[in-house]
LODREN-878370 format. One record per residue: x, y, z of N, C-alpha, C in turn; residue in one letter; residue number from 1. Coordinates in steps of 0.2 Angstrom, whole numbers, plus 2048, in hexadecimal, padded with zeros to 3 digits. Layout:
// residues N
- X:Y:Z:X:Y:Z:X:Y:Z:A:NUM
...
// end
This chain:
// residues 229
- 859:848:7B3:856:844:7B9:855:83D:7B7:X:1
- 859:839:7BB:856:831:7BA:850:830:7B9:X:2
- 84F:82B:7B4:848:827:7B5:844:825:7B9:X:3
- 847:821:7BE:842:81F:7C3:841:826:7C8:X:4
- 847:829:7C7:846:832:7CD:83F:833:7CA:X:5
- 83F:833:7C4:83A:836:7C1:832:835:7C2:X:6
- 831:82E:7C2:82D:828:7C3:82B:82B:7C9:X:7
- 830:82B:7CD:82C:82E:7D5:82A:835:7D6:X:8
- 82D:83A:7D4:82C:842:7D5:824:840:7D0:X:9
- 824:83D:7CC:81D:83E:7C7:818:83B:7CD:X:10
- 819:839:7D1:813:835:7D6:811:82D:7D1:X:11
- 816:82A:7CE:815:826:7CB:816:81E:7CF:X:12
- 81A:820:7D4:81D:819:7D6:823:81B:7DC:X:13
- 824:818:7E0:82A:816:7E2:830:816:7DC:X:14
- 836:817:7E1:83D:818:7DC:83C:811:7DA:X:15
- 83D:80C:7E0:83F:804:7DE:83B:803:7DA:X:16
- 831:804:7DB:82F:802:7D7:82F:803:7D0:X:17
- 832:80A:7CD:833:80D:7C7:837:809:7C2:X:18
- 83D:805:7C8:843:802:7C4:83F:7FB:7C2:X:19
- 839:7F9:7C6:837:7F3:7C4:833:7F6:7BE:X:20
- 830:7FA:7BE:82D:7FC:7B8:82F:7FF:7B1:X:21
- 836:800:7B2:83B:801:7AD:83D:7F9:7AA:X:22
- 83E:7F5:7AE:843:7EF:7AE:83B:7EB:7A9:X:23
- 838:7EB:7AB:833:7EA:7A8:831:7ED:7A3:X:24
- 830:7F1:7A1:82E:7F3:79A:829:7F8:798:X:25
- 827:7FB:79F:821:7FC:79F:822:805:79E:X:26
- 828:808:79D:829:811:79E:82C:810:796:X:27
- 82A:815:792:82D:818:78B:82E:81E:78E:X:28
- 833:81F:78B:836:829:787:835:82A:783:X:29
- 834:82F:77F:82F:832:778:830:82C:774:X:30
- 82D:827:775:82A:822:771:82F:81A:773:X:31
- 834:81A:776:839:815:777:838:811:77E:X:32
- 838:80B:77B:837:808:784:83F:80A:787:X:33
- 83F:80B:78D:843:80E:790:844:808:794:X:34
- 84C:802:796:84D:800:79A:853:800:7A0:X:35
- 855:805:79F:85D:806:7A1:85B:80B:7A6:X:36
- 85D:808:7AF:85C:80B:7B3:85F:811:7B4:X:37
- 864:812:7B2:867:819:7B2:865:81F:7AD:X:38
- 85F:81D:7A7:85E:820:7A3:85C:829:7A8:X:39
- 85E:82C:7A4:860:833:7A5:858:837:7A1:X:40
- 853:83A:7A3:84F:83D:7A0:84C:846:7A0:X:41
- 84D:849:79B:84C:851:79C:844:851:79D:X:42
- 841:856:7A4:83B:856:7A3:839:85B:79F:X:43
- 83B:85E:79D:837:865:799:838:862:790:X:44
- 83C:85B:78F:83C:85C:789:838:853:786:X:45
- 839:84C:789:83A:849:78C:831:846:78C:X:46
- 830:842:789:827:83F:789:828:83A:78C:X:47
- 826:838:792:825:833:798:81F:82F:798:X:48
- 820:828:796:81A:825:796:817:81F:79D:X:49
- 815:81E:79C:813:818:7A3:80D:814:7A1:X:50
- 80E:80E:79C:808:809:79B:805:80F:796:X:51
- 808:811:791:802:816:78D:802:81C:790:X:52
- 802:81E:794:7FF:825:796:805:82A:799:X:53
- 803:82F:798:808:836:798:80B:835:7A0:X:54
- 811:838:7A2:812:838:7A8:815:83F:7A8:X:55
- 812:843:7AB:816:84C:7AD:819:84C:7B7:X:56
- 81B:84E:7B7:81B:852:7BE:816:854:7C2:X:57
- 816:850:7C8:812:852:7CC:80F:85A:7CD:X:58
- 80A:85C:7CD:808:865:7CE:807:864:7D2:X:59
- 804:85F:7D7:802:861:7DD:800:85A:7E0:X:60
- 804:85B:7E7:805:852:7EB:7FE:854:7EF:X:61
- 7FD:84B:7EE:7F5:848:7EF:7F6:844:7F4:X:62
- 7F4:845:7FB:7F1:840:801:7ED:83B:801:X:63
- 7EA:837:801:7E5:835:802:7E3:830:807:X:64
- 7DD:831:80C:7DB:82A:80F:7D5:827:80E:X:65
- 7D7:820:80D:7CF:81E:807:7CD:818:80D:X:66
- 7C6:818:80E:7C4:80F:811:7C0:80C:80E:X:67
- 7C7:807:80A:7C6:801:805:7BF:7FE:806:X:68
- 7BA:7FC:802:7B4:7F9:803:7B9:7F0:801:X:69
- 7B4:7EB:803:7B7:7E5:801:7B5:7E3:7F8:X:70
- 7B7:7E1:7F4:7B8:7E0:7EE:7BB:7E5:7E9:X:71
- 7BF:7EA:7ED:7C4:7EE:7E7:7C9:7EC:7E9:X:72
- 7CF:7EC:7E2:7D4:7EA:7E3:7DB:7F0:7E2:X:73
- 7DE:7F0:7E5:7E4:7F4:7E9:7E8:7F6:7E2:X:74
- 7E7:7F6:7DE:7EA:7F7:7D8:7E7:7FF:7D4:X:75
- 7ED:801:7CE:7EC:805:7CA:7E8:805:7C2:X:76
- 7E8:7FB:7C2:7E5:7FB:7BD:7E4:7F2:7BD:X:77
- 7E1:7F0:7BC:7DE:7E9:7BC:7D7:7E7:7B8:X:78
- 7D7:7E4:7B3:7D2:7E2:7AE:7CE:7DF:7B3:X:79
- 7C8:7E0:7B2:7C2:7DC:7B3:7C2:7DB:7BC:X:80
- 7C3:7E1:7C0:7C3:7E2:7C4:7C0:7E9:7C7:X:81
- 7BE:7E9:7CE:7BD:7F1:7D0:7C5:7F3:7D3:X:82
- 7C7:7F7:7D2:7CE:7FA:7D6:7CB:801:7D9:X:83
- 7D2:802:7DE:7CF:807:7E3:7CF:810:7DF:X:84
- 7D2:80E:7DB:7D3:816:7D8:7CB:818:7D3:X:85
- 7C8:813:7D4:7BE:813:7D4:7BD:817:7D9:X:86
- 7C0:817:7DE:7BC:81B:7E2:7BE:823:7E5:X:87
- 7C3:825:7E0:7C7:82B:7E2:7C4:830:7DD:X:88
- 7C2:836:7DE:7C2:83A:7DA:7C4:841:7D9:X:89
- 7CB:840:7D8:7CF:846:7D6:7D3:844:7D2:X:90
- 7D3:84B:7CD:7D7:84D:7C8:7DF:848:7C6:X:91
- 7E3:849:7CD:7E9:847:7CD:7EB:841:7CE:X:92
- 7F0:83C:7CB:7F0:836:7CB:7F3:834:7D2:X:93
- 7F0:82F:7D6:7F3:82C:7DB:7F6:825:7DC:X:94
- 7F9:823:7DE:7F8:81B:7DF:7F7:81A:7E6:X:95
- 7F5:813:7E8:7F4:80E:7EE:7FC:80E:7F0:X:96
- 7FC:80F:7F6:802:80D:7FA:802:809:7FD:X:97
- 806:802:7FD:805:7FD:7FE:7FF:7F8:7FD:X:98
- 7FD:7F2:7FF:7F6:7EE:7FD:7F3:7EC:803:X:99
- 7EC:7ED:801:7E5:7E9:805:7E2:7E3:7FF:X:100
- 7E2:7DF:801:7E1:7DA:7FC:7D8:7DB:7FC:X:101
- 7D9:7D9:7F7:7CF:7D8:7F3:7CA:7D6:7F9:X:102
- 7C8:7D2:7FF:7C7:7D1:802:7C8:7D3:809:X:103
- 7CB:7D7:80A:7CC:7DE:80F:7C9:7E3:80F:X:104
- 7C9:7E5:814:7C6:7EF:813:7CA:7F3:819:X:105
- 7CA:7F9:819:7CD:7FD:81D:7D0:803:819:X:106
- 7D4:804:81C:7D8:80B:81C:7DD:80A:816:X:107
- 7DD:80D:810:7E4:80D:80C:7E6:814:809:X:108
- 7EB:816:809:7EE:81B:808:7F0:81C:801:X:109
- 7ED:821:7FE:7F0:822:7F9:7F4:82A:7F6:X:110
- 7F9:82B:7F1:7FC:832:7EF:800:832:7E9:X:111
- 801:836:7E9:807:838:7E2:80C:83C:7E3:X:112
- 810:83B:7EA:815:83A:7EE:818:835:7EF:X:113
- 81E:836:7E7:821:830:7E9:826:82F:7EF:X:114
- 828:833:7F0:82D:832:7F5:82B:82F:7FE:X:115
- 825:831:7FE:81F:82F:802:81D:827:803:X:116
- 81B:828:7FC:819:81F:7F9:820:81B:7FB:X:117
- 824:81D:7F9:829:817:7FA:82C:818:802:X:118
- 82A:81B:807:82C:81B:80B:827:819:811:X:119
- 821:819:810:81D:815:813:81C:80D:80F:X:120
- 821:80A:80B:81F:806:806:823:802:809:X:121
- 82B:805:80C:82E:800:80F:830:7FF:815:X:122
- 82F:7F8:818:82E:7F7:81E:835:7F7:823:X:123
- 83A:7FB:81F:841:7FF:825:83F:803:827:X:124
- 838:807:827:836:80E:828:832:80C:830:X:125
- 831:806:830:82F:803:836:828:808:838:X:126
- 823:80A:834:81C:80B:836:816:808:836:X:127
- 811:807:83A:80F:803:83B:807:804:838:X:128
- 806:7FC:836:800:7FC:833:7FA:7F8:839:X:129
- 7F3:7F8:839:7EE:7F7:840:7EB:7F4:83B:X:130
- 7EA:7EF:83F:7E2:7E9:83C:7DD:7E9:841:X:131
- 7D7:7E7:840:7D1:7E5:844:7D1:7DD:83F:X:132
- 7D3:7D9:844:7D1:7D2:840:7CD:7CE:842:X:133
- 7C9:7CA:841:7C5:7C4:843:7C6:7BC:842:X:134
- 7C6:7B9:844:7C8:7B1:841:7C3:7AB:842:X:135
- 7C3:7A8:83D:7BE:7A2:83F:7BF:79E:845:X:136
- 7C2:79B:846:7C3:798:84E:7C4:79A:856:X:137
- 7C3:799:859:7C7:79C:85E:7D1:79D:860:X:138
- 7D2:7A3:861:7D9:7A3:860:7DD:7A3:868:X:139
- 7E1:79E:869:7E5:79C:86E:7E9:79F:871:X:140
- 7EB:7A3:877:7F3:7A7:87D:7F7:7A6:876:X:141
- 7F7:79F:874:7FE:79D:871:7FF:79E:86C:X:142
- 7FA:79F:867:7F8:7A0:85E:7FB:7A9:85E:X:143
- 7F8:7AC:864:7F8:7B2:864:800:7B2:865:X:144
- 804:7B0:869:80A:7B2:86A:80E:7B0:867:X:145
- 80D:7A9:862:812:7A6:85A:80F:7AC:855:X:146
- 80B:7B1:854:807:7B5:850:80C:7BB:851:X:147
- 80E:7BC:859:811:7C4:85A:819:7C0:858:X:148
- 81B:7BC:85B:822:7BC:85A:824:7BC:853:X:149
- 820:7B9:84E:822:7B9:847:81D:7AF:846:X:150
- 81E:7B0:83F:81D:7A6:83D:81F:7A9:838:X:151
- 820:7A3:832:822:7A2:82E:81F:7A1:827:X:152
- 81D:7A6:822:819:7A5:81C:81F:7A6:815:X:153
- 81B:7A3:812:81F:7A2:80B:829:7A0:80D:X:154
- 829:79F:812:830:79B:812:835:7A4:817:X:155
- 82F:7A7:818:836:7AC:81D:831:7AC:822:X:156
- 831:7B0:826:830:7AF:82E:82E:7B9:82F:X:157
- 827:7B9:830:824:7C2:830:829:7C5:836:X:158
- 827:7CA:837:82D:7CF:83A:826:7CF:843:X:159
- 82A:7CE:848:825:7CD:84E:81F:7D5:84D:X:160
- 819:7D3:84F:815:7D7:84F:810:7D7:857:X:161
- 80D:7DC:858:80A:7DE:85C:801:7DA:85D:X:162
- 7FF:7D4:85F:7FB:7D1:85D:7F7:7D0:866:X:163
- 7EF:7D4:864:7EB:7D5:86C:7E3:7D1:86B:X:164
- 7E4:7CD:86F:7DC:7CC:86E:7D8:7CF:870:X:165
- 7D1:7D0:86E:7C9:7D5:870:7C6:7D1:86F:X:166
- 7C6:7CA:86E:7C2:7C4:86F:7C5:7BE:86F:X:167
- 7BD:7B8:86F:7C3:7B2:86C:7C3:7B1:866:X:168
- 7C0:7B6:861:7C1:7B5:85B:7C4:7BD:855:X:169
- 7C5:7C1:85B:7C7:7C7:858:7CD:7CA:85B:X:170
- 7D2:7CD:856:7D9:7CE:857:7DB:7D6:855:X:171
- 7E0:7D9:857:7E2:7DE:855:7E9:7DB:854:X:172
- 7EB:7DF:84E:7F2:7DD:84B:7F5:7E4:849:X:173
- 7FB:7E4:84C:7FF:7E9:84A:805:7E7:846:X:174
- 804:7E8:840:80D:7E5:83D:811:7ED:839:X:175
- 819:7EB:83B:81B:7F0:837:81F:7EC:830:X:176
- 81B:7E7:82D:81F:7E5:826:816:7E5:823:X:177
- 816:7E6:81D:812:7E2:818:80F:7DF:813:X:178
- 812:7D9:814:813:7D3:80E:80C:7D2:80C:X:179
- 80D:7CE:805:804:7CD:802:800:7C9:807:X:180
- 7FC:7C9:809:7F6:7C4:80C:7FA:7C3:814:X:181
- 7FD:7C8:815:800:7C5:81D:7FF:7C3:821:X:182
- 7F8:7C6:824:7F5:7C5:82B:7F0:7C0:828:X:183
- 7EE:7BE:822:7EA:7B7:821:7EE:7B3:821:X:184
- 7F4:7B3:81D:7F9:7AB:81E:7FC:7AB:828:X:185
- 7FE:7B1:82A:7FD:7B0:82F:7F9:7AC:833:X:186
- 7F4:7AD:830:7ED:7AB:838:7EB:7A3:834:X:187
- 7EF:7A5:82E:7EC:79D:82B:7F4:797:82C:X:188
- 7F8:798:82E:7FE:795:833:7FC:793:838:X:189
- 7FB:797:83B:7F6:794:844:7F1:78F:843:X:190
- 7EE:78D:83D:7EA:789:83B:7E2:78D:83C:X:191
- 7E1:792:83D:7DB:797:839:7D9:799:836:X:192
- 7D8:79C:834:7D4:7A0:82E:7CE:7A8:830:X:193
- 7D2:7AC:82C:7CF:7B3:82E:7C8:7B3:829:X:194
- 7C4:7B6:82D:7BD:7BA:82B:7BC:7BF:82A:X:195
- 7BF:7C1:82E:7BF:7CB:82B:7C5:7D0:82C:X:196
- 7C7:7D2:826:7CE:7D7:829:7CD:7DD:827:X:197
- 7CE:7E2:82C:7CD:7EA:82A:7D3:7EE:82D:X:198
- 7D4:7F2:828:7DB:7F6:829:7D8:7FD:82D:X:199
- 7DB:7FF:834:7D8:803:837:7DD:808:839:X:200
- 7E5:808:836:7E9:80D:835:7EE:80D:833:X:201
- 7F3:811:82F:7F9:810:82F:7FC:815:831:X:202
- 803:815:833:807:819:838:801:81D:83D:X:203
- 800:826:839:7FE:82A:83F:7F7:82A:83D:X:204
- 7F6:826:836:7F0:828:833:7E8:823:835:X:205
- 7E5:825:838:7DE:81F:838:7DA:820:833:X:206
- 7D7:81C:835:7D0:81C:833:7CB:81E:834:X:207
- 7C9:81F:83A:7C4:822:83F:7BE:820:83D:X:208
- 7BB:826:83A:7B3:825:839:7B1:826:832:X:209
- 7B6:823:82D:7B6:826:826:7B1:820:821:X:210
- 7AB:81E:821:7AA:819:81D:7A9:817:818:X:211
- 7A9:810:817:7AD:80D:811:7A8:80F:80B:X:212
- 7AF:810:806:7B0:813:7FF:7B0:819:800:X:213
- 7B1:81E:805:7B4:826:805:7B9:826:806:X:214
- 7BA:82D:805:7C3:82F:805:7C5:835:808:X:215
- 7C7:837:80A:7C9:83D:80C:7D1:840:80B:X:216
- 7D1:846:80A:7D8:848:80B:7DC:849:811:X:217
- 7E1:849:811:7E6:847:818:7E7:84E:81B:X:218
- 7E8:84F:820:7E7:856:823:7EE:859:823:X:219
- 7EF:85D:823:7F9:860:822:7FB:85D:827:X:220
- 7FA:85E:82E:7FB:85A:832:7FE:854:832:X:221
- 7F9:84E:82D:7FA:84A:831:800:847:82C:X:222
- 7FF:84D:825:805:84A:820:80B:84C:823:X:223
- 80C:853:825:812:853:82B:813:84E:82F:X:224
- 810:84B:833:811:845:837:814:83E:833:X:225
- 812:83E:82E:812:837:82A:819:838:828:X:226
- 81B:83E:825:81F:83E:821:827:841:826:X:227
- 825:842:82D:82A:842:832:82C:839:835:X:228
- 828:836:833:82A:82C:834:82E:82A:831:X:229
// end
């Protein structure tokens, strides 16, 4: 089995993201940094590392839906910070499926399904992610409608999104991409600045009534559904 195949069946990563963590430096084979993406690996004979720690085959694929509190950060390991795997407590390793930055909260997804991970990771899969956002200023017909058709961050132009007002200062946004900080560079291109952002679903999954810092597990259902997008 390839490496990065590997990397994913273990619930370790995305395939892509395996290769960045081969290319990088960060996987050994019984003691060897391992960088050659085509590296061929036996699992029954074969000790897989990742950052120091043992890597096996998944025994049993983990769903999760978590509502992020604000000041933990979307990550698996970060110094001198709260991360969200603080608030998970089960046996099985998982990672965060895509990010909610440190000052957000809502809904974040996590599993040890790679194949899952990387397919809700990339935004060809065209599934959608739901904000409840709020913004310091009042927001304009017109802000609202340069917001849906797309603007311009970091030198590319966002992909048009679904953007409703529920006030004059609160919005719902629906996007199917998700670059870092999007809906803030976003609202901060219009010339505003957001106060509050909460993740209220992705594709089939909400948030409902779940609150923050709990987590539940995903109901067969709704992983049949997730996993039919």
């Amino acid at each position: 089995m390839r490496l990065q195949k590997f990397l994913s069946a273990a619930g370790v990563c995305s395939r892509r993201k395996g290769e960045e963590y081969i290319q990088a430096g960060k996987i050994t084979v019984n003691g060897n940094v391992a960088t050659q993406l085509g590296f061929k690996v036996d699992t029954n004979k074969d000790r897989i590392e990742f950052q120091g720690n043992l890597v096996t085959l998944a025994q049993k694929e983990v769903y999760i839906a978590l509502h992020k509190p604000m000041g933990y950060v979307t990550s698996c390991n970060q110094k001198n910070q709260k991360i969200v795997l603080d608030l998970i407590g089960v046996k099985e390793r998982v990672y965060p499926v895509g990010r909610l930055d440190k000052d957000s909260t809502g809904l974040l997804l996590l599993t040890n399904d790679g194949s899952l991970h990387q397919k809700l990771s990339h935004p060809s899969y065209n599934h959608e992610k739901e904000y409840d956002v709020s913004v310091e200023l009042p927001i304009s017909d017109k802000d609202l409608q340069r917001m849906s058709e797309g603007v311009s961050i970091l030198g590319r132009k966002t992909r048009s999104a679904i953007v409703t007002r529920r006030s004059e200062k609160r919005l719902q946004i629906i996007l199917k991409e998700g670059r870092n900080r999007q809906i803030r560079r976003m609202v901060e291109e219009i010339g505003n600045r957001v106060t509050k952002l909460k993740r209220v679903r992705i594709a089939n999954i909400s948030l409902g009534e779940l609150k923050v810092g709990k987590w539940r597990y995903l109901t067969k259902n709704e992983i049949k559904t997730l996993r039919g997008q």
